[in-house]
C-alpha positions in Angstrom: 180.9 83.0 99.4 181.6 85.5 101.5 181.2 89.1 101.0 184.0 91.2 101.7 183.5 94.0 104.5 183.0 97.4 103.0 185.9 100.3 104.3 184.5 103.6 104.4 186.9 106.4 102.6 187.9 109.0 105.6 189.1 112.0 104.5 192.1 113.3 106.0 192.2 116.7 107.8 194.1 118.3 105.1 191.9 116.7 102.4 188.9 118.7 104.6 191.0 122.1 104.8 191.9 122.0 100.9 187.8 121.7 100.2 186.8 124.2 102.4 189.5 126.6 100.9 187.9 125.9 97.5 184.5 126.0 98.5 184.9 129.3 100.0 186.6 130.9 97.2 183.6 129.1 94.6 181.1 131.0 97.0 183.5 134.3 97.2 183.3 134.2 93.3 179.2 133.2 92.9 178.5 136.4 95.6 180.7 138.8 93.6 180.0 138.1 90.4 180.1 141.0 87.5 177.9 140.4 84.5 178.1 143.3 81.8 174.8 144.3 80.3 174.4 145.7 76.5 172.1 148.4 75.8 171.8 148.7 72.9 170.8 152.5 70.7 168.1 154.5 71.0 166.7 157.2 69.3 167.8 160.1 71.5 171.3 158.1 72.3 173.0 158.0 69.1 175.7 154.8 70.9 175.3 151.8 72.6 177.2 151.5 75.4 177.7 148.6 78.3 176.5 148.5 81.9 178.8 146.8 84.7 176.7 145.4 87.1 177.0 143.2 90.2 174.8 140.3 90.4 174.4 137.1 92.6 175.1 134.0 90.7 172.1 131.1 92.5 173.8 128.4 93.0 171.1 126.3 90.8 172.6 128.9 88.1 176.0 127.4 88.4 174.8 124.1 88.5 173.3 124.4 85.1 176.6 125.7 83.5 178.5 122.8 85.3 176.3 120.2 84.6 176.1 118.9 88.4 172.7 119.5 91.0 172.7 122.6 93.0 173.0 120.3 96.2 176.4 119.5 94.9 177.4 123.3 94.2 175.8 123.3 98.3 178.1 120.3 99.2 181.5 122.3 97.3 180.5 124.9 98.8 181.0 123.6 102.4 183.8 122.0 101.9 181.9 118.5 102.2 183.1 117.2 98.9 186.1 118.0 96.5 185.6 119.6 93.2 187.3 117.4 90.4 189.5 119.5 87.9 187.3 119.7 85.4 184.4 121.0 87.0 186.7 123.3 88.7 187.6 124.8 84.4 184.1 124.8 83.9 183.5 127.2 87.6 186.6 129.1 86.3 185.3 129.5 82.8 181.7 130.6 83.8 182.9 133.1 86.3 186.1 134.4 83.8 188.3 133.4 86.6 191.8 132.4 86.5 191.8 128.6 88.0 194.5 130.0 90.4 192.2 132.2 92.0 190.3 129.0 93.3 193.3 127.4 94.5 195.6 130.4 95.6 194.1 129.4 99.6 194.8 125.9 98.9 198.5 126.3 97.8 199.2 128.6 100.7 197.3 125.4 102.7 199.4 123.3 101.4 202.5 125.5 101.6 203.7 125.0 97.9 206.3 127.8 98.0 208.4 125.4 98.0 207.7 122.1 95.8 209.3 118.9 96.4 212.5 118.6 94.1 212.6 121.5 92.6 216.2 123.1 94.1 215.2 126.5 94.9 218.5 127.0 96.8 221.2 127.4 93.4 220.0 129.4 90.7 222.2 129.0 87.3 222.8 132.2 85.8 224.8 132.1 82.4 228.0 132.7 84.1 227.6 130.0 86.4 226.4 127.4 83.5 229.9 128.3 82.0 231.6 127.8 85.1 230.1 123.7 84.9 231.1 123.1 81.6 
């Protein structure tokens, strides 16, 4: 029997772009990151109060709360591979994120003003839904 010759996946430019977009925001969000800090009474300080302070997320930090290696957080990172959709909820989760601000580059990549089938160009307003009837 004979084996059947093994076709490499090639990613297309795009694919690459859309990545990197990703990747850079994942990095943007791990170098910025805000963590608030508790402190909690004292004797002379009759309330606790919190601290905002800006910390650098290691990537091997973010690979814990994922649940992937930090050499795949490296590989996101540069745009090498794509980030499925739920790791991407669990990034957006750990860094209290909206998922959009991971893929605001991509959209504007991708141009998705303007989505396939959706008629942007007529907008029914009440008047004009009487007007069909």
């Amino acid at each position: 029997m004979q084996k059947r010759p093994y076709k490499a996946y090639k990613k297309s430019d795009e694919e690459t772009l859309l990545n990197k977009a990703i990747g850079k925001k994942i990095k943007e969000a791990r170098q910025n990151r805000v963590i608030f800090i508790n402190v909690p009474e004292v004797k002379n300080v009759t309330t606790a109060h919190t601290i905002k302070r800006q910390k650098i997320c290691t990537q091997t930090e973010l690979s814990k709360a994922v649940g992937v290696t930090f050499q795949q957080i490296q590989k996101y990172e540069r745009g090498q591979n794509g980030v499925s959709s739920t790791k991407l909820l669990k990034i957006s989760r750990f860094f209290n994120k909206p998922l959009d601000y991971f893929t605001s580059a991509a959209n504007d990549l991708l141009g998705q003003g303007n989505l396939p089938g959706r008629s942007s160009d007529v907008i029914l307003a009440p008047s004009n839904v009487a007007e069909l009837n």
